[in-house]
C-alpha positions in Angstrom: 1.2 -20.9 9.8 -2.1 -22.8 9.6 -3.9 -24.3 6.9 -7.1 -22.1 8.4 -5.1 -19.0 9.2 -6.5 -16.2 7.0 -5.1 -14.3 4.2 -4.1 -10.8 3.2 -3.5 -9.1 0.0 0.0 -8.0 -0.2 1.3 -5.5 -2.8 4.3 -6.2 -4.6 6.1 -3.8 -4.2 4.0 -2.1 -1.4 1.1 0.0 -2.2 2.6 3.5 -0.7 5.5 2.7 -2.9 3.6 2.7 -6.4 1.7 5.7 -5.4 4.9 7.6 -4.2 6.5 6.7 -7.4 3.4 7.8 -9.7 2.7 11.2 -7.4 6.7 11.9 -8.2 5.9 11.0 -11.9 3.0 13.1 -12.2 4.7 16.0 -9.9 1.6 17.1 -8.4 -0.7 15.3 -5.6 -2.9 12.0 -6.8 -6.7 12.8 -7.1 -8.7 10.0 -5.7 -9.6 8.9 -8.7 -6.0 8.6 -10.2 -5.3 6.7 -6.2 -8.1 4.1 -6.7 -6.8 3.4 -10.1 -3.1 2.6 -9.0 -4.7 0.2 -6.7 -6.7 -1.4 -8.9 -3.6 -1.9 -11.6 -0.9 -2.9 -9.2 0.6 -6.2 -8.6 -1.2 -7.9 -5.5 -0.8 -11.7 -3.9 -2.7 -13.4 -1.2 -0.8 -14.5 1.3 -1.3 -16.2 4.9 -1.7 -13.4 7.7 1.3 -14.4 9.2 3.9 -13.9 6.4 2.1 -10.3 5.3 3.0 -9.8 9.2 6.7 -11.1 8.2 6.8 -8.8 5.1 5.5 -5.7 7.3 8.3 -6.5 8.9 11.1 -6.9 6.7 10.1 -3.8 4.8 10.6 -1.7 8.1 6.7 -0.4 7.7 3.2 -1.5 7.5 1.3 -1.0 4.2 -1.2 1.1 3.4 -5.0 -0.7 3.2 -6.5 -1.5 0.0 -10.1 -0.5 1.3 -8.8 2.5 2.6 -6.1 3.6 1.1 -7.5 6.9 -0.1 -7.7 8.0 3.5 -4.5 6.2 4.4 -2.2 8.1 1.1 -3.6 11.5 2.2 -2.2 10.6 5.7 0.9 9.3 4.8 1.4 12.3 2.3 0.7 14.8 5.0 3.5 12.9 7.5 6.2 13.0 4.2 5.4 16.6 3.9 5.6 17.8 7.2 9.3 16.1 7.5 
C-alpha cells in the first residue's frame, strides 16, 4: 500500500447487504428512489484500493457501486431470483 495509491468507498456492511435486508423488510422490490436513499444513509469509509480489494475478498464477493448501484441491485436481484 502506497501513500499515493487511491481510495475507495467501502460500505460497512456491504451495500447489496443493506439493500437485501431493507427489500426483505419492506417485502416487496426497492423503487429507485427508496435504493438511492439506502445509499445515501448507510455506513461508508474510505479506504486505500488495495484493502477494499482485500475486503472484496474476504467477503467472498465484490460490492455493488455506489454510482451505479441502481443498475447494479436490479442485476443482482434478477441473479437471486432466478436461483
Amino acid at each position: 500500500m502506497s501513500h499515493d495509491e487511491p481510495l475507495r468507498a467501502v460500505f460497512m456492511p456491504a451495500l447489496v447487504a443493506v439493500l437485501r435486508a431493507a427489500e426483505q423488510e419492506k417485502n416487496a422490490p426497492l423503487t429507485e428512489a427508496e435504493v438511492l436513499a439506502v445509499r445515501d444513509n448507510a455506513v461508508c469509509m474510505t479506504v486505500p484500493l488495495s484493502v477494499a480489494h482485500g475486503l472484496d475478498r474476504s467477503r467472498g464477493y465484490p460490492d455493488i457501486s455506489p454510482e451505479d448501484c441502481w443498475k447494479e441491485w436490479r442485476s443482482f436481484r434478477e441473479q437471486i431470483t432466478a436461483e
